[in-house]
C-alpha positions in Angstrom: 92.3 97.0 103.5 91.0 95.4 106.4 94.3 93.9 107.4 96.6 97.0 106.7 98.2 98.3 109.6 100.7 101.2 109.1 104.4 100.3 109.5 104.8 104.0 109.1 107.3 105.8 112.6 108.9 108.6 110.7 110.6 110.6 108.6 113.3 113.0 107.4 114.2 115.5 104.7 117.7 116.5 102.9 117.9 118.7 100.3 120.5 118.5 98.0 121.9 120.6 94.4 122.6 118.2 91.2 122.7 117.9 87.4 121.2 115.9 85.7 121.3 114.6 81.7 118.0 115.6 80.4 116.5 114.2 77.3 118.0 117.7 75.4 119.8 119.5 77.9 121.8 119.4 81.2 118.9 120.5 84.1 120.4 122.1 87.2 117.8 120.7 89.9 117.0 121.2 93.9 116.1 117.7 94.8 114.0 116.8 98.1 115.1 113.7 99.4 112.5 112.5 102.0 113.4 109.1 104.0 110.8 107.1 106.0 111.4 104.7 108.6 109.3 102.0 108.6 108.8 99.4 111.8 108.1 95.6 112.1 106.1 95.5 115.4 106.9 93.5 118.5 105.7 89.8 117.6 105.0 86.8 119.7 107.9 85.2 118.2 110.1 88.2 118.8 108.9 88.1 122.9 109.5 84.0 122.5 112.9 84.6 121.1 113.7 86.8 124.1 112.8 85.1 126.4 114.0 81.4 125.5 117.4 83.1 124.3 116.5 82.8 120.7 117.5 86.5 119.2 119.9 85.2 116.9 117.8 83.0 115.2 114.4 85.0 115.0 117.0 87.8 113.3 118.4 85.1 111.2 114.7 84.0 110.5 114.0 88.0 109.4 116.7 88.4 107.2 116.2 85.7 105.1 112.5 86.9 105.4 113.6 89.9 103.7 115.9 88.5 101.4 113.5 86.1 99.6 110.9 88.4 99.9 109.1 89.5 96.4 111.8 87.3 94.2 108.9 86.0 92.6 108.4 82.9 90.6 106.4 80.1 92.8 108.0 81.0 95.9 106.0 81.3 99.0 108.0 82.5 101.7 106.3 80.7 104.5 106.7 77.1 102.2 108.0 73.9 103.7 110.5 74.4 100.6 111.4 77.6 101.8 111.7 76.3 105.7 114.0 73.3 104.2 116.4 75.7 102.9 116.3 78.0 105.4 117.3 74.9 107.6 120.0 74.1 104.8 121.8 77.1 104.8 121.7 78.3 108.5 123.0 74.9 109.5 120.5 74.9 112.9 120.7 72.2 115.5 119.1 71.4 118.9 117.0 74.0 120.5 118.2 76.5 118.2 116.9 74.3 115.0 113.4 73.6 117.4 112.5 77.5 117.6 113.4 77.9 113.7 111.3 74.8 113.0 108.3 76.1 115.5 108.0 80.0 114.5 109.3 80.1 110.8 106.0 80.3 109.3 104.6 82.8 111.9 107.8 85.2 111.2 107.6 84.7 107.6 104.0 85.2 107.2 105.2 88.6 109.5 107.8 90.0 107.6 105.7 89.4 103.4 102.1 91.4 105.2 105.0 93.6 106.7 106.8 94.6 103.8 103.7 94.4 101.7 102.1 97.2 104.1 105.0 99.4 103.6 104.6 99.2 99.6 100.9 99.9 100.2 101.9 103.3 102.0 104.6 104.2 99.7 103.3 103.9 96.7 99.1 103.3 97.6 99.0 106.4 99.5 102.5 108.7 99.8 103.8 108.6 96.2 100.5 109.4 94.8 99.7 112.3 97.7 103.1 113.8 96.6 101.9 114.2 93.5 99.0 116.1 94.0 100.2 118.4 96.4 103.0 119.4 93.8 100.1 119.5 90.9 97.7 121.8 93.3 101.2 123.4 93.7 101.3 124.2 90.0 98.2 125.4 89.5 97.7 127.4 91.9 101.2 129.4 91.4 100.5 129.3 87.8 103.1 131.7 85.8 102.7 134.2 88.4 105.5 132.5 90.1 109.1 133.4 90.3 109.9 129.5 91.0 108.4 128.6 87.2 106.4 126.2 89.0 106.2 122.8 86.7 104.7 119.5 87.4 107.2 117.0 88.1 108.3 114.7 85.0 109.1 111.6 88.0 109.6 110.3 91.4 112.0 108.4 92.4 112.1 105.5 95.2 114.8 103.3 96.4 115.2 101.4 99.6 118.3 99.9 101.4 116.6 96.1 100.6 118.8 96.6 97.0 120.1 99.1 94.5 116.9 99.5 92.7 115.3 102.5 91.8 111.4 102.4 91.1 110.9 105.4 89.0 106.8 106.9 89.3 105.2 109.1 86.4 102.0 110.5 86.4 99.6 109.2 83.7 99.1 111.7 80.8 94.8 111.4 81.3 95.5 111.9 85.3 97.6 115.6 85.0 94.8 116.3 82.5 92.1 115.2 84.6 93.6 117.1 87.8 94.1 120.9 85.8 90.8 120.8 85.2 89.7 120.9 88.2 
């Protein structure tokens, strides 16, 4: 926890109507759709690439960051294997190839604590917070309320890195545990 810095610079909220197949029934739901924006701070390679002419390949050098990130397996992004094919496939030469050589492991090492610090937020800290505000929520409204206040059976994240969904649900001894209280 030492090393975390926030990558957190903002956020906005949509609502939006939908229907949705339930286990027995068609639910008619008010969803909240929050976005974040997350941002990779200004980096000695970054201020290198500037100023040497270099933006194309230290952008080159962050998306394939971001593309082999988390694919698991024995892959270590900042890797000589990794730098080889990295070399491979964006066909460097020159002073170009020099920079890639020279900063690949910094901007790799960059982009995996990065993108791990954003995971920690989302789902260390936000996800989590979300879900006791909305359990605090229901008991305190108890069935007093004209909203027929219920805990939430899941959240939902995605992220524009690929069409995956991570879906959250509270564990069964942790609703229990937080009622009580």
């Amino acid at each position: 926890m030492n090393k975390y810095k926030s990558p957190y610079f903002g956020w906005s909220l949509s609502e939006t109507d939908g229907v949705f197949l339930g286990k027995r029934k068609v639910d008619d739901e008010l969803t909240q759709i929050i976005r974040l924006f997350f941002k990779l701070p200004v980096t000695r390679s970054e201020r290198k690439a500037e100023k040497e002419g270099m933006t194309a390949v230290y952008r080159s050098l962050l998306y394939f960051a971001v593309d082999e990130y988390g694919k698991g397996g024995n892959r270590i992004l900042w890797s000589r294997r990794q730098q080889e094919r990295f070399l491979d496939q964006y066909e460097l030469a020159g002073k170009e190839r020099d920079f890639a050589e020279q900063n690949f492991r910094s901007v790799m090492r960059t982009v995996a604590k990065y993108l791990d610090d954003c995971g920690l937020f989302l789902f260390g800290f936000l996800v989590r917070t979300f879900w006791w505000w909305v359990a605090d929520l229901v008991a305190h409204l108890g069935k007093k309320s004209i909203w027929k206040a219920k805990l939430e059976d899941e959240i939902w994240v995605s992220s524009i890195f690929g069409v995956s969904i991570n879906i959250m649900k509270p564990i069964k001894s942790l609703k229990k545990k937080k009622r009580k209280k």
